[in-house]
C-alpha positions as CSV (number, residue, x, y, z in Angstrom):
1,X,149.3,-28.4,-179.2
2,X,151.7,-30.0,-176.7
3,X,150.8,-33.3,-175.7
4,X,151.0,-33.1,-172.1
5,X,148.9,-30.2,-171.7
6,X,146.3,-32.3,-174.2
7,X,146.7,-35.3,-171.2
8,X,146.4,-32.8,-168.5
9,X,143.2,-31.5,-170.0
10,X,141.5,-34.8,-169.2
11,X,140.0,-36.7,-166.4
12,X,142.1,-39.7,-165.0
13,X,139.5,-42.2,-166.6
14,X,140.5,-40.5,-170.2
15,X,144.0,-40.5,-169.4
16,X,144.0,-44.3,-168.5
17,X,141.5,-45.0,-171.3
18,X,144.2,-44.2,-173.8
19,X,147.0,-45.8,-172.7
20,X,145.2,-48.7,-172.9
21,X,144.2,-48.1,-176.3
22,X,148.0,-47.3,-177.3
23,X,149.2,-50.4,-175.4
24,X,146.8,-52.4,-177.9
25,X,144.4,-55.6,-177.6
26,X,146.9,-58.6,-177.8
27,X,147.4,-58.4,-174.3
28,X,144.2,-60.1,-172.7
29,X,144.8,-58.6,-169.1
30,X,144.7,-54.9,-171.1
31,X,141.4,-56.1,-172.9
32,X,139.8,-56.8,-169.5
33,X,140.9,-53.7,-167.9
34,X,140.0,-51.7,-170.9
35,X,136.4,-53.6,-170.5
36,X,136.1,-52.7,-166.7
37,X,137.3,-49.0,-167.2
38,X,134.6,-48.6,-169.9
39,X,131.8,-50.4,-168.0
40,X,132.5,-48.0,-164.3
41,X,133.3,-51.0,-163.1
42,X,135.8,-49.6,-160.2
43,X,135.1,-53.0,-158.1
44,X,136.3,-55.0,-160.9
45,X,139.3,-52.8,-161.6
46,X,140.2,-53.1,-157.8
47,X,140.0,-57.1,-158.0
48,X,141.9,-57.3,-161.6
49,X,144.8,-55.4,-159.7
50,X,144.7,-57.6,-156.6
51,X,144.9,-60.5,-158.3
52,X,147.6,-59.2,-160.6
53,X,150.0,-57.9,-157.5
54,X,149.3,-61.8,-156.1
55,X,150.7,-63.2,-158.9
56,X,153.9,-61.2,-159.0
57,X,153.9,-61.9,-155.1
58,X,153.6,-58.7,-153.8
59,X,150.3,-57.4,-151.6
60,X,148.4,-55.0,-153.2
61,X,147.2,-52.7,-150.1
62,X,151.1,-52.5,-148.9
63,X,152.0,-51.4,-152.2
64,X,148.6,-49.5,-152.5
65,X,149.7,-47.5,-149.3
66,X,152.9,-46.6,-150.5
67,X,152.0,-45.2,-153.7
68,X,149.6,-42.9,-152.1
69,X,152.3,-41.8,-149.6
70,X,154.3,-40.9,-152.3
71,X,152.1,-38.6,-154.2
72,X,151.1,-37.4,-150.9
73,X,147.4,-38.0,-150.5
């Protein structure tokens, strides 16, 4: 089976799910967002990826807003 029709046969938790898993434990930001993911925790999710865009010095809902522009949704 081609692998992107395998990735497009899942939901967008799945897909995310396994990237994670690929990416692999050592990193601890991966193990929390792994944990959130498989917990439902959206809210979490949402505050991990704030805090993360802060610390690169970007803001998350300007960056948040562009990406959805760009997919067009």
């Amino acid at each position: 089976m081609n692998p992107l029709a395998n990735m497009f046969s899942m939901n967008p938790k799945q897909i995310a799910q396994g990237l994670i898993k690929k990416i692999g434990t050592s990193n601890p930001v991966v193990n929390e967002l792994s944990r959130l993911a498989s917990s439902g925790d959206s809210k979490g999710i949402e505050n991990l990826a704030r805090n993360y865009f802060k610390e690169q010095g970007m803001d998350f809902d300007e960056e948040y807003k562009k990406f959805m522009s760009s997919i067009k949704m």
